[in-house]
VOKOLKE-453681 format. One line per 8 residues: number of its first residue (from 0); their letters; for each residue x, z, y of N, C-alpha, C, O. Coordinates in steps of 0.001 Angstrom, whole numbers. Layout:
# residues N
NUM> A> X,Z,Y,X,Z,Y,X,Z,Y,X,Z,Y ~ ...
//
This chain:
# residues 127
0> XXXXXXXX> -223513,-17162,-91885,-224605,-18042,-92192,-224459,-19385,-91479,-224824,-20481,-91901 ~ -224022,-19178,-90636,-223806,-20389,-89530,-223073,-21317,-90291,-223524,-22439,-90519 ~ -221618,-20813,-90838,-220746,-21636,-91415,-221832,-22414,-92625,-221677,-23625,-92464 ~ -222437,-22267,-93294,-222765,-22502,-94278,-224285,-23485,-94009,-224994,-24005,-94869 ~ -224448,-23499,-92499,-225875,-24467,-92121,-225810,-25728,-91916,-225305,-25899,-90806 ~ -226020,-26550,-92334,-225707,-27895,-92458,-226625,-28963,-91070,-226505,-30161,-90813 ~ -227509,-27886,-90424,-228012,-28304,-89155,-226776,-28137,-88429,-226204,-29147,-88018 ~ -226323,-27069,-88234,-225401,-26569,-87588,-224229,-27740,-87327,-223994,-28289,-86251
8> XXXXXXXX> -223707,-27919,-88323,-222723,-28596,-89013,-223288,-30084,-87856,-222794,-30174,-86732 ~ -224125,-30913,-88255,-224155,-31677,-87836,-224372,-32097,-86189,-224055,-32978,-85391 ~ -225119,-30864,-86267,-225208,-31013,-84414,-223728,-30213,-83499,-223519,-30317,-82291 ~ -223025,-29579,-84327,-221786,-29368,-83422,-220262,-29929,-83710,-219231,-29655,-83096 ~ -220508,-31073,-85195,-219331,-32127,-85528,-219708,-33234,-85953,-219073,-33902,-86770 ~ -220750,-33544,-85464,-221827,-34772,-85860,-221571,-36070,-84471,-221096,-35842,-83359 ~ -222015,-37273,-84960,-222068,-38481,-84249,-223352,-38834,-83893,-224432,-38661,-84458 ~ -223006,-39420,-82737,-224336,-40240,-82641,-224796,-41527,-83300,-225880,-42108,-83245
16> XXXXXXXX> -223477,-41857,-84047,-223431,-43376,-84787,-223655,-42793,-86293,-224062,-43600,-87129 ~ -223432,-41526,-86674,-224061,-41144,-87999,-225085,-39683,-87580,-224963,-38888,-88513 ~ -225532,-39412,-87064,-226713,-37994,-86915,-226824,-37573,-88148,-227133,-36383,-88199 ~ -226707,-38028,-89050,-227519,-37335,-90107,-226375,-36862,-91090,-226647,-36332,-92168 ~ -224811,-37128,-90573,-224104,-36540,-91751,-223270,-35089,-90980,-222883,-35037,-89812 ~ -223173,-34182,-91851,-222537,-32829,-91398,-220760,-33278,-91393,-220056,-33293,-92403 ~ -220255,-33653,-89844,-218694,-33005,-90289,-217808,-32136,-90229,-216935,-32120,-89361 ~ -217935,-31251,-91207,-217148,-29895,-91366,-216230,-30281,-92283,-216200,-31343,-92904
24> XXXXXXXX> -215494,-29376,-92335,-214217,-29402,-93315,-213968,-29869,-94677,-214335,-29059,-95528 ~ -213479,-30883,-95097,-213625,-31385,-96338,-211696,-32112,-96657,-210840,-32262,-95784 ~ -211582,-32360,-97877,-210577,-33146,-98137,-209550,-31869,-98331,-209919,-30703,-98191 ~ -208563,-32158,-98583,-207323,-31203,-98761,-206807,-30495,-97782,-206084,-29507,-97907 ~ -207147,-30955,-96869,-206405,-30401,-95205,-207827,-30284,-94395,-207628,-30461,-93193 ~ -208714,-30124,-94596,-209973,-30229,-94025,-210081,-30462,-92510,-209798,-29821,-91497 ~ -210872,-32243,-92940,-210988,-32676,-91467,-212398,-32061,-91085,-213404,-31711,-91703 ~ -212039,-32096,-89947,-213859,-31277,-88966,-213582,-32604,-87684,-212802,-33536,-87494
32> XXXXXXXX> -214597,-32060,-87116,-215365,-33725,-85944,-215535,-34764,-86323,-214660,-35215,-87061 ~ -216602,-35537,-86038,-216452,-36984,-86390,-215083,-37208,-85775,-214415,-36991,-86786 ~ -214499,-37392,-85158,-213177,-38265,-84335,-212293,-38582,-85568,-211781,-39656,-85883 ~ -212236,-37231,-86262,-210987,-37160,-86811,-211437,-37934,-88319,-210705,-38817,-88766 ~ -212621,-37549,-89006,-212831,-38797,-89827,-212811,-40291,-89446,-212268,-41057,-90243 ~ -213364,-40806,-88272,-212822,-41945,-87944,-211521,-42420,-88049,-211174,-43353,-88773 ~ -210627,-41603,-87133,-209745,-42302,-87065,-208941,-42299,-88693,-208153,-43190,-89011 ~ -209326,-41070,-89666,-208906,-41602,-90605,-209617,-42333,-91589,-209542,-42328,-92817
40> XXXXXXXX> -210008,-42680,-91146,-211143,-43722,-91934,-210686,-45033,-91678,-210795,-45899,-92546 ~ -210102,-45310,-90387,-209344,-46385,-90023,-208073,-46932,-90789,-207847,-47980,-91393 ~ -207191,-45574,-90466,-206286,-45299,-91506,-205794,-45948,-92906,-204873,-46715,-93187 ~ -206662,-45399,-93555,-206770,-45090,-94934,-207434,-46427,-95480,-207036,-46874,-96556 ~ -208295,-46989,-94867,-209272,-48154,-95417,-210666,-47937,-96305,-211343,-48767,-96912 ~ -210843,-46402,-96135,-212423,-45899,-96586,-213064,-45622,-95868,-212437,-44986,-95022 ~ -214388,-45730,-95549,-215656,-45479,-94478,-215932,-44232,-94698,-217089,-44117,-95104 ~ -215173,-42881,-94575,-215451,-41858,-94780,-216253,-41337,-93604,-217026,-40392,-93762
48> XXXXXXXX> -216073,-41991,-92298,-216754,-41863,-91017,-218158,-42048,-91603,-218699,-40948,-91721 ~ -218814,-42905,-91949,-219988,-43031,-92743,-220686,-42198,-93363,-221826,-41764,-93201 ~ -219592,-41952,-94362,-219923,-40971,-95458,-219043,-39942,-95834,-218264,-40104,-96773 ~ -219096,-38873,-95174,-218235,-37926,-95062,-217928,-37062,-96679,-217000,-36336,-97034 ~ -219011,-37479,-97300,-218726,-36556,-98550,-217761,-36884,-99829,-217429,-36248,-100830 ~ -217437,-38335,-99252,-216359,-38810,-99868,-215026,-38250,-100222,-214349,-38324,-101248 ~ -214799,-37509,-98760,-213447,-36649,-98820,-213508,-35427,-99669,-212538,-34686,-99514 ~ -214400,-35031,-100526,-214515,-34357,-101152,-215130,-34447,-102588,-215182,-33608,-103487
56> XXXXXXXX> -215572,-35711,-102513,-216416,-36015,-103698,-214866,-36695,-104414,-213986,-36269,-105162 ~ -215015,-37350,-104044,-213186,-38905,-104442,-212002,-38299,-104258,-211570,-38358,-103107 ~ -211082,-37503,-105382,-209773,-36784,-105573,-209053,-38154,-104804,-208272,-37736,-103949 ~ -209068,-38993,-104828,-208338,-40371,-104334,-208354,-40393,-102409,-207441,-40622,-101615 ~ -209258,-40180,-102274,-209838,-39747,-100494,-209421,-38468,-100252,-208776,-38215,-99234 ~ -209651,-37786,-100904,-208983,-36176,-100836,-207487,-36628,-100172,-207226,-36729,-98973 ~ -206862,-36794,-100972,-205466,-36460,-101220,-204890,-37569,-100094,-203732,-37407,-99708 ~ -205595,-38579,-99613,-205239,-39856,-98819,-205513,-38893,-97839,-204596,-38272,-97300
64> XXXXXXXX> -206903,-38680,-97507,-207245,-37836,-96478,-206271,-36787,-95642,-206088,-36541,-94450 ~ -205777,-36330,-96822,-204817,-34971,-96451,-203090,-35368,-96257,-202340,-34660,-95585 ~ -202669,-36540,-96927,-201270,-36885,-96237,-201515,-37948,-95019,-200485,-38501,-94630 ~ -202891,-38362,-94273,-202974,-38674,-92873,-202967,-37748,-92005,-202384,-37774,-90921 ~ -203757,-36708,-92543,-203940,-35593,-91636,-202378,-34919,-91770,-202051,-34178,-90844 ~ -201519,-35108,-92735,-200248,-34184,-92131,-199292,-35196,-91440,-198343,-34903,-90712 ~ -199731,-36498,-91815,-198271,-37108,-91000,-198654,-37773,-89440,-197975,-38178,-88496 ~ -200467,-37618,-89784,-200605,-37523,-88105,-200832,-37006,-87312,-201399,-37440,-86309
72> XXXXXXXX> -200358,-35609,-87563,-200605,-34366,-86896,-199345,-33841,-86596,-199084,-32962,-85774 ~ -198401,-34603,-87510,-196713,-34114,-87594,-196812,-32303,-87736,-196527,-31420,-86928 ~ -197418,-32248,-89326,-197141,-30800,-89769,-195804,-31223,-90791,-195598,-30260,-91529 ~ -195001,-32149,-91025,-194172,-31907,-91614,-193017,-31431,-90838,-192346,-30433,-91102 ~ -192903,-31991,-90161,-192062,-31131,-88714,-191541,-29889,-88698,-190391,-29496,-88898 ~ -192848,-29148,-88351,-193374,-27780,-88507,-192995,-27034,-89864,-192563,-25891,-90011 ~ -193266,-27966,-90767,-192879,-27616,-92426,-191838,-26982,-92661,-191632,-25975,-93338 ~ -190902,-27910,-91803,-189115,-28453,-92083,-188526,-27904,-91302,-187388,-28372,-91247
80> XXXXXXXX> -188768,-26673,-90239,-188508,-26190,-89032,-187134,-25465,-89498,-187254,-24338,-89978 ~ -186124,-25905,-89415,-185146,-24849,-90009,-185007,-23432,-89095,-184701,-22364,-89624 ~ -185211,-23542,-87993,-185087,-22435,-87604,-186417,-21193,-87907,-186450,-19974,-87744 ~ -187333,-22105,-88370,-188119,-20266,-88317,-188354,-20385,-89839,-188231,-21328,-90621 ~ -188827,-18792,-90020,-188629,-17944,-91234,-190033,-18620,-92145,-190718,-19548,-91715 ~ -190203,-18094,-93145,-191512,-18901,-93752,-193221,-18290,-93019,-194226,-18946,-92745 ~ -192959,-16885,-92898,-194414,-16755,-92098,-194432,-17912,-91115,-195285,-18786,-91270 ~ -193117,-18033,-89605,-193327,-18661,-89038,-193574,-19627,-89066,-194113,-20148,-88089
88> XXXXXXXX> -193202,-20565,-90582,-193902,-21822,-90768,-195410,-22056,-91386,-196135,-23034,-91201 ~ -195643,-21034,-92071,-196824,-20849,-92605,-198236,-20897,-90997,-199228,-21617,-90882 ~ -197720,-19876,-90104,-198556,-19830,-89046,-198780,-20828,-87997,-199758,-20909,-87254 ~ -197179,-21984,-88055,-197643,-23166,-87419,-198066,-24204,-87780,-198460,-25068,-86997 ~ -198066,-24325,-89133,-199011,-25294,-90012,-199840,-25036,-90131,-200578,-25969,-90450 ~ -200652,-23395,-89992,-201929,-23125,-90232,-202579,-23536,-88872,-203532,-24311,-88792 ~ -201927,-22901,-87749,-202622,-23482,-85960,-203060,-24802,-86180,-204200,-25135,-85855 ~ -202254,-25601,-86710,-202419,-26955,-86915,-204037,-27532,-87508,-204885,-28141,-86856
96> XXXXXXXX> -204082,-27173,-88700,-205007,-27004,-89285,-206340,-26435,-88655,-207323,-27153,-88472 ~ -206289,-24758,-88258,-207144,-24158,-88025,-206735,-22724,-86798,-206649,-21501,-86907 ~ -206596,-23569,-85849,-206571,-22995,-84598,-206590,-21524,-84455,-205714,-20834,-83933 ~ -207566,-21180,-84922,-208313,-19454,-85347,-207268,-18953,-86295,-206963,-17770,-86148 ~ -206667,-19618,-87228,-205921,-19361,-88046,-206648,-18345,-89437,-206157,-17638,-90317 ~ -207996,-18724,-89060,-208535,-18765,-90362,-207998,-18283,-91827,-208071,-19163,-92684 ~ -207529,-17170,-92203,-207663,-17156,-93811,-205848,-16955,-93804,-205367,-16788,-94925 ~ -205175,-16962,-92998,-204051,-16751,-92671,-203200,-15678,-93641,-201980,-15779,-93771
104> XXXXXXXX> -203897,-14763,-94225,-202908,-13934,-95454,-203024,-14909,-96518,-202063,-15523,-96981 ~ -204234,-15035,-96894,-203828,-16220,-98182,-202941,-17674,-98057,-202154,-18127,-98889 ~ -203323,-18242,-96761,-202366,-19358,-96985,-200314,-18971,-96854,-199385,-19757,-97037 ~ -200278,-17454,-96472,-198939,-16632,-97055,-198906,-16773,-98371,-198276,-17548,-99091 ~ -199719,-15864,-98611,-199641,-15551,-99899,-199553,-16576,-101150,-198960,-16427,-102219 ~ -200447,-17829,-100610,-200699,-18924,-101892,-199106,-19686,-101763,-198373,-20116,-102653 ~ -198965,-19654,-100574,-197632,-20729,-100117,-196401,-19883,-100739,-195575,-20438,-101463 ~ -196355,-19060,-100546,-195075,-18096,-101286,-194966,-18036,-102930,-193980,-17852,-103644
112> XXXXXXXX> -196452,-18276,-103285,-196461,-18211,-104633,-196256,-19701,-105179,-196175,-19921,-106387 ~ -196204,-20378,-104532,-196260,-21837,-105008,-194821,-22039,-104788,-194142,-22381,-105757 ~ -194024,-21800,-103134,-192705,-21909,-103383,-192149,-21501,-104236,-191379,-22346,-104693 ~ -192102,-19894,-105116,-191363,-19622,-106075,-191559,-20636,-107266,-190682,-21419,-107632 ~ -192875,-20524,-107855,-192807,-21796,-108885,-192083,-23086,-108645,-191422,-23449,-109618 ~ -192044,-23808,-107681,-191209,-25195,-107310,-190048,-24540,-107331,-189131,-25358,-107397 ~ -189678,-23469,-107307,-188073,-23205,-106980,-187671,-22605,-108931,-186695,-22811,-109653 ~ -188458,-22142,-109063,-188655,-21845,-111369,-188539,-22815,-112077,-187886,-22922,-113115
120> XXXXXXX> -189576,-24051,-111209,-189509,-25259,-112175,-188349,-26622,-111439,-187820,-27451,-112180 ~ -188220,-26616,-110540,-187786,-28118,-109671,-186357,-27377,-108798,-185611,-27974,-108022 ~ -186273,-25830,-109234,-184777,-25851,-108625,-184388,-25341,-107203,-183302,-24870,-106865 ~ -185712,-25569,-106295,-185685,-25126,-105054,-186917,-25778,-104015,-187812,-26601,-104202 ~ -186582,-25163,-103117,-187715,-25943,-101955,-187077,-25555,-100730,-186360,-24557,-100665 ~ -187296,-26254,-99825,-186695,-25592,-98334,-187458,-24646,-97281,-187604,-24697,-96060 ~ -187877,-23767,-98277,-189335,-22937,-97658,-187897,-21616,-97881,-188097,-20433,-97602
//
């Protein structure tokens, strides 16, 4: 229930320069804290710090949203790790993301199923 309270939300990833907007997880890579919408808000050149629902409302903010959050977090790194196996990359891109590791069989499972297709249609992937 908690996850889903939007009091909640705002009083434990909320600003004092916006109070009234919830920041929880939104965008493709889901940013949480104000900090981290700021600084990509800086970024990117949208006031998503403002208005957080942007990253989810605007496929355009989405997707901006989510290649700041990987190249400034350096999960491609992690991606590209030749030495570890695909769980092991799956689990350090997920830490990345979500510490708790949150939801961790599906992002296996979805990522394995998506590598085979890129490798059916495009030939390969380095997963």
């Amino acid at each position: 229930m908690i996850e889903n309270d939007p009091a909640y939300g705002k009083h434990s990833f909320g600003s004092n320069q916006y109070p009234h907007n919830d920041y929880r997880g939104r965008g493709l890579l889901h940013l949480t804290h104000y900090a981290n919408y700021r600084e990509c808000a800086v970024a990117i050149g949208v006031n998503i710090d403002a208005n957080p629902n942007l990253a989810q409302d605007n496929m355009k903010v989405a997707i901006e949203s989510g290649l700041w959050f990987w190249k400034s977090k350096g999960i491609g790194a992690l991606a590209d790790a030749s030495s570890s196996d695909i769980d092991a990359k799956i689990k350090s891109v997920t830490r990345v993301i979500n510490s708790g590791l949150k939801e961790l069989d599906k992002r296996e499972k979805y990522t394995k199923e998506i590598a085979e297709k890129f490798k059916a249609g495009f030939g390969g992937c380095s997963l």
